[in-house]
N, C-alpha and C positions, 0 to 999 in steps of 0.2 A: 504494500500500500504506500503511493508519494507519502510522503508527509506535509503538514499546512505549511504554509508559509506566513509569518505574522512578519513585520520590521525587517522586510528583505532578508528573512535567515528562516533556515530550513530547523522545524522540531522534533521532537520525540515521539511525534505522536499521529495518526491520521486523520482524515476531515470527516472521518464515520467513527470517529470515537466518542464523539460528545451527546448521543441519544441518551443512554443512562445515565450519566452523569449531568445531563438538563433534566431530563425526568425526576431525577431524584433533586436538583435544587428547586425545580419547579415548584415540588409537594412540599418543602421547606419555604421556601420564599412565603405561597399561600397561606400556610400555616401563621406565619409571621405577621403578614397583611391582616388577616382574621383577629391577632392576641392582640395587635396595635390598636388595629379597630377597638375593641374592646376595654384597653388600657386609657384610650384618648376620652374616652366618654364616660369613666370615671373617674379621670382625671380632670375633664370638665366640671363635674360635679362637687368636688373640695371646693371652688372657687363659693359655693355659700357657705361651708362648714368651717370654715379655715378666715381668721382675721389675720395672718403674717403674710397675705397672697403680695408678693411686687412684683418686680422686671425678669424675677428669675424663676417666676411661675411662666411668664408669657415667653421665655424664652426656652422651657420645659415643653410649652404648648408647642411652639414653632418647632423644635425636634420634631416629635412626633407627628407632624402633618408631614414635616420633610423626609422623615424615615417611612412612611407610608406609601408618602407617593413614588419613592424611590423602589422599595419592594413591589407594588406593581409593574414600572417598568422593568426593573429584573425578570419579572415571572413573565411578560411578555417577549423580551428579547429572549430568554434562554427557550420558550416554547418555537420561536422562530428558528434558533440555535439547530434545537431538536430535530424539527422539520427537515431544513436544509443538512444535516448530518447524516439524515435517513432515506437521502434520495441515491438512484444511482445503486450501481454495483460497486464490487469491491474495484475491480481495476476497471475502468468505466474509459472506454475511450472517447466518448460524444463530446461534441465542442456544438454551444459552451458546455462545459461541464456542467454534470447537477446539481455538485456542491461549492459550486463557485462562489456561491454569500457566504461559505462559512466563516471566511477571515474576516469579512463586513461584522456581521455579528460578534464575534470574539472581540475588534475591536469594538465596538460598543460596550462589549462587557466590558471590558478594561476601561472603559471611562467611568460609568455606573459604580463600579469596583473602588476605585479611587475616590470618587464621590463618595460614595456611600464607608469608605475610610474618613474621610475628613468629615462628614457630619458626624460622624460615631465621636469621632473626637472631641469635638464643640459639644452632641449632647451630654458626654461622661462628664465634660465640667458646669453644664447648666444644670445637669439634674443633681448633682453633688453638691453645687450650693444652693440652688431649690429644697433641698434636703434638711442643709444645715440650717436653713435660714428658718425654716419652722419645726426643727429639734425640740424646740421646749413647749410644743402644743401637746396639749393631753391625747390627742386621737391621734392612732396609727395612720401614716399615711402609705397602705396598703399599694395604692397603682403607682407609686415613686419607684417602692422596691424591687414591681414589676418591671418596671423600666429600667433599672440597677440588672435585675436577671438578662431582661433581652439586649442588653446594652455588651453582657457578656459575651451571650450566646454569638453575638454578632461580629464579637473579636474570636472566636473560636472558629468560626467560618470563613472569616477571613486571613486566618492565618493556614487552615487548610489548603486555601485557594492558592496562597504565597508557594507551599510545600508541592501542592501541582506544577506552579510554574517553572519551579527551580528543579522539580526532576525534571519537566519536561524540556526544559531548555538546552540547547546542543553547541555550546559556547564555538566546537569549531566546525561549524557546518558552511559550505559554502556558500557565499552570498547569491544573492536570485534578483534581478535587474529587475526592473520597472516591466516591461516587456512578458520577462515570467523567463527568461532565459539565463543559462551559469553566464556570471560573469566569470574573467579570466580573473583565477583564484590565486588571492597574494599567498598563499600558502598549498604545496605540494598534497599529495594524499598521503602519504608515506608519514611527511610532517606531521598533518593530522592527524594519522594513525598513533603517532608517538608523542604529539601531545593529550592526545583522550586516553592513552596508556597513564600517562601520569597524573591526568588527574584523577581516574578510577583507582590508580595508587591511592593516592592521596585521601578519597573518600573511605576506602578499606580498613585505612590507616585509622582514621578518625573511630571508625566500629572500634578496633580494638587499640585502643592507644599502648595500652600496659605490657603487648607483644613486640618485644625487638631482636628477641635472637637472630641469628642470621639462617636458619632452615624459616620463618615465622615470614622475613622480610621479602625471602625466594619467591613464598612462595603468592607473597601478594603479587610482586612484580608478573611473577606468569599468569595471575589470575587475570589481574587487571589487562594485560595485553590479549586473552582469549574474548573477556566481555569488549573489548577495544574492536578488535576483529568483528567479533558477530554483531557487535550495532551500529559499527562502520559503513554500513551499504546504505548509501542516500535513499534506495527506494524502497524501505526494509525497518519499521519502527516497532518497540514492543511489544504491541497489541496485534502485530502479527503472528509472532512465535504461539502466542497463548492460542489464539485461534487454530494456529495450525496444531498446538498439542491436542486442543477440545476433542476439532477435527478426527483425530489420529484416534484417540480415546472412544470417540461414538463410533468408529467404523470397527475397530475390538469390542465392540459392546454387540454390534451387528453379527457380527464373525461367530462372536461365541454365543450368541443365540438362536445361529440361524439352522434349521435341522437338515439344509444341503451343502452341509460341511465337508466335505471328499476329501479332507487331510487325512492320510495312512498313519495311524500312529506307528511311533519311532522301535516301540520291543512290539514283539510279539504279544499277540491275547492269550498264548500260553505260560507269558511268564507272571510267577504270583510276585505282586508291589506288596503284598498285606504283610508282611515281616517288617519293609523296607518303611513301610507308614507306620509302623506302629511305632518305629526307633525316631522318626520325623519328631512324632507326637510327642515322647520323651523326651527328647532332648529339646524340644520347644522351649519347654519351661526355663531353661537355661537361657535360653534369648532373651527371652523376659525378665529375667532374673539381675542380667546385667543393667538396666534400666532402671536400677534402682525406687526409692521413693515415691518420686513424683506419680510413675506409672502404677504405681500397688496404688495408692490413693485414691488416683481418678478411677482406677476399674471400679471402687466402691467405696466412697470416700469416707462414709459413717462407719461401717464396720470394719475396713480396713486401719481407720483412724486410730481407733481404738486396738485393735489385736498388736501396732506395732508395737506399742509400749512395752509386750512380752519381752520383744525381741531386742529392745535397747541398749546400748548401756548409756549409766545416766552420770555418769562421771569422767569420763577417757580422758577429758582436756589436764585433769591432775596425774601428776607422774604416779601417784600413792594410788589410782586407780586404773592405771593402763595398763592396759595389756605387753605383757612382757616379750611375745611373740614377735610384735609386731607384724601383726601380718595386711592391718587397712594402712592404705595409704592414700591423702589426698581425700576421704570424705567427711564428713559436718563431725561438729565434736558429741552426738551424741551416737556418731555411724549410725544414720537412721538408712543410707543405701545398704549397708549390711546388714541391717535388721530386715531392710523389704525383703531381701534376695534370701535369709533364713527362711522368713513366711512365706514365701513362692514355691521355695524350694521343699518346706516343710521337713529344715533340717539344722543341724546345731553348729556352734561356729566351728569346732574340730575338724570338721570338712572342708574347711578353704583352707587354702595353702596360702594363699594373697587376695586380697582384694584394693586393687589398685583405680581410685577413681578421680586420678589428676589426669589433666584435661586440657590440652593446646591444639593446634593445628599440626594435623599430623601424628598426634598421640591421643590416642583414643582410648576411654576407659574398658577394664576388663577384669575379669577373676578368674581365680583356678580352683576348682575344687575336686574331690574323692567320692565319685560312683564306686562305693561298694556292692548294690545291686545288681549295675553293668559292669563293673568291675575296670572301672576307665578313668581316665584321670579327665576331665573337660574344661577345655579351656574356650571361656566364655565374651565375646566382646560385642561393646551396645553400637547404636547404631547408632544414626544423625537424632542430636536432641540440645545442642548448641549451635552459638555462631559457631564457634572453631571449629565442630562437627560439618557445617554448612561449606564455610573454607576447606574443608576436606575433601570436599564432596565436588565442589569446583574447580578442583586442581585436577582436571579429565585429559592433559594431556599424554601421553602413552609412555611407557620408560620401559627397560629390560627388569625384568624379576630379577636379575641376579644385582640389582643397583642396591650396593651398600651393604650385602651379604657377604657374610665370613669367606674366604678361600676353600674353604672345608665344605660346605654347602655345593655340588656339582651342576648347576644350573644352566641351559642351552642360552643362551646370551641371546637368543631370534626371540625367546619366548618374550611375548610383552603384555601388559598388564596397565588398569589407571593409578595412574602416579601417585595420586593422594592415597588408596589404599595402598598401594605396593611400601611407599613409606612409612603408613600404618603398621603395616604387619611389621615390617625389620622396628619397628619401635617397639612392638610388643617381644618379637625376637630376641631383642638385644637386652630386655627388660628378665624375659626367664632365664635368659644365658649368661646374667651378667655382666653384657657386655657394656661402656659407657654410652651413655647417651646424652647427656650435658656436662656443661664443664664444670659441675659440680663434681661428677661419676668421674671425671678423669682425673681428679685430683686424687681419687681415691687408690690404696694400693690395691695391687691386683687379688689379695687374698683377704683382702675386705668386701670385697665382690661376690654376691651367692649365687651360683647357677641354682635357680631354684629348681628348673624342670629337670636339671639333671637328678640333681638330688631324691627329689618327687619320686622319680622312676627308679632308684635306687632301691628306696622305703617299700615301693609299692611294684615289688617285681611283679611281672607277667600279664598287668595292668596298661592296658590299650590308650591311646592317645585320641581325645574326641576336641573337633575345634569348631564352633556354633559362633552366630550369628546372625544380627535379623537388618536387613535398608544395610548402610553402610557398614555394619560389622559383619554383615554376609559376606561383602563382597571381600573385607580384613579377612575373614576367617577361610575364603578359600584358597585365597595365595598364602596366606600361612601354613595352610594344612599343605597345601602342594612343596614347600619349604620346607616343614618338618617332616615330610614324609620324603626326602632326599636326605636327611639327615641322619634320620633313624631308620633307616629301610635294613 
């Protein structure tokens, strides 16, 4: 989809995106228009109840005609908005075009918009000292305070409005002539590519200010250069990608309803899956397990609330009551994630070997514990449920499996893998093997270092190695498993 063109520059956004979002200011503006009405007419009415009425009553009054009549033209220009948004196809080649008024109307809004900032302004200090000036009357002056509320609301939606523009805003897009044609652009594409690279740095940066290590910094830079890339195409804004996932979504929704499905499945209808689901199913709860708190909660937040208490401890943060094991690392001082993962698991803490739930880009939370009924050690890791989980998840460009693995690990160098898990796993790798991982770890001697998994598998001979997870610790948990089963084969 082109995108609008407002101020000779090209935006974020297409001339068919603004139907729902005028539908929905419409039903707001209206609404507004309605409480005003209502506000104005008994705020005419103090005028016999009230003897402090001066110049700062009639200029209380004068707001409120001038915010009334301003919210009708709003709700008229954004239903015109609407209109002209909803004409046309998506790529429409007809001249004139269908949605040729929409930058007409947009600017209009932008004048309305600024209007209706600076009266907002002028009423916040008429009605403030309309206010004060009959403080000391005995009767509440009830439609004041309404006015004080909608006075709010009004800054609340106007700063909404501000937060649209400035996503929507594409600082270096090329400029578009009077005409409607590229002028010759003072800056290269390349250029542009590598200055929208650094400012999407820059934005990343802001999320996480508190990350600086240099694996943390990498791997903004490549992020930012991938979103640089995919929203670089002048004819290509992000209400397309979404459309086309919808898209993508309702034709799989078709696919797996349709009962003229002629896909041959992949095994035979003579092999029995009922062993291989039922082991699915078991080890499920391990997915969920590493998700700690939050997700035990919302599945049933009263009675879950209440059972975690069992599983507590209610003192860890004092040396005189920690656990000497050491075995959580990185979660709340009262380990309320190892108490969820107890009660999911319906199991005591004897069973974890580690519960490890620090958390950056790239290191993803995880535990070990002791199937004695399967007789397996599993190691368990969560999925996307941070930003730095999210930055994880974005860093999709490809690397070799063997990137950053031990020498001793024999891995085909062709094989490749997404970069953000692939670096996940070698962080959880380097975490049971001992190996350093920050330059805290490397400060460390080598025999202060515990390979725990070795260890583990020492304790727990002829105990099978199980590696689970669910969204992004699926995808951890299968290059690790592909890793560890090169290791220990």
């Amino acid at each position: 989809m082109p995108p609008v063109i407002l101020f000779n520059k090209e935006w974020r956004i297409g001339s068919d995106d603004f139907v729902f979002s005028a539908v929905l200011e419409v039903l707001l503006r209206v609404g507004s228009t309605v409480t005003l009405g209502l506000i104005l007419g008994f705020h005419m009415q103090e005028l016999a109840q009230l003897e402090c009425m001066g110049k700062e009553y009639r200029y209380t009054t004068g707001y409120l005609i001038v915010a009334l009549v301003l919210q009708i033209l709003c709700a008229v220009n954004l239903c015109l908005l609407g209109k002209s948004s909803s004409q046309g196809r998506m790529f429409d080649p007809g001249v004139p075009h269908p949605r040729r008024h929409v930058s007409t109307h947009l600017y209009v809004n932008c004048a309305l918009t600024a209007a209706e900032f600076v009266i907002t302004a002028c009423g916040t200090y008429f009605v403030i000292k309309d206010f004060l000036k009959c403080s000391a009357e005995d009767s509440f002056r009830f439609a004041v305070v309404f006015v004080i509320v909608i006075i709010i609301l009004t800054y609340l939606l106007l700063a909404i409005k501000f937060i649209c523009v400035v996503t929507a805003f594409k600082p270096f897009s090329k400029k578009i002539a009077s005409t409607g044609e590229s002028e010759r652009e003072p800056l290269s594409k390349e250029l542009r590519l590598k200055n929208e690279s650094m400012l999407t740095y820059r934005g990343l940066r802001c999320l996480m200010p508190w990350s600086n290590d240099e694996g943390t910094l990498e791997a903004f830079k490549e992020i930012s250069l991938m979103l640089a890339k995919t929203f670089h195409d002048d004819e290509m804004v992000p209400s397309d990608i979404v459309a086309g996932l919808l898209l993508l979504h309702y034709k799989h929704s078709l696919a797996k309803d349709s009962k003229k499905n002629n896909i041959q499945p992949i095994l035979s209808r003579d092999v029995d899956l009922s062993a291989d689901i039922e082991e699915l199913k078991y080890f499920y709860k391990y997915s969920l397990a590493a998700y700690g708190c939050w997700w035990y909660i919302i599945d049933a937040p009263c009675a879950h609330s209440c059972a975690l208490g069992a599983y507590m401890h209610w003192c860890p943060c004092f040396p005189c009551m920690r656990d000497q094991r050491q075995i959580v690392e990185g979660d709340s001082c009262f380990n309320m994630n190892l108490a969820a993962a107890k009660a999911l698991l319906n199991t005591n803490e004897d069973e974890f070997i580690i519960f490890d739930n620090r958390n950056k880009i790239q290191e993803v939370p995880y535990f070990v514990a002791v199937d004695h009924e399967k007789k397996c050690i599993v190691i368990s890791i969560r999925g996307t449920l941070s930003i730095a989980d999210m930055f994880t998840d974005l860093r999709a460009e490809s690397c070799a499996l063997s990137s950053g693995f031990p020498e001793d690990v024999a891995i085909d160098p062709k094989l490749q893998g997404h970069k953000g898990m692939v670096h996940a796993a070698r962080y959880i790798y380097s975490r049971l093997h001992g190996l350093p991982v920050s330059d805290e770890d490397r400060k460390k001697e080598r025999q202060d270092r515990v390979n725990i998994l070795s260890l583990t598998l020492a304790e727990f001979q002829n105990y099978s190695i199980v590696v689970t997870g669910h969204s992004l610790g699926a995808g951890t948990a299968s290059i690790l498993s592909f890793i560890l089963r090169e290791k220990y084969k």
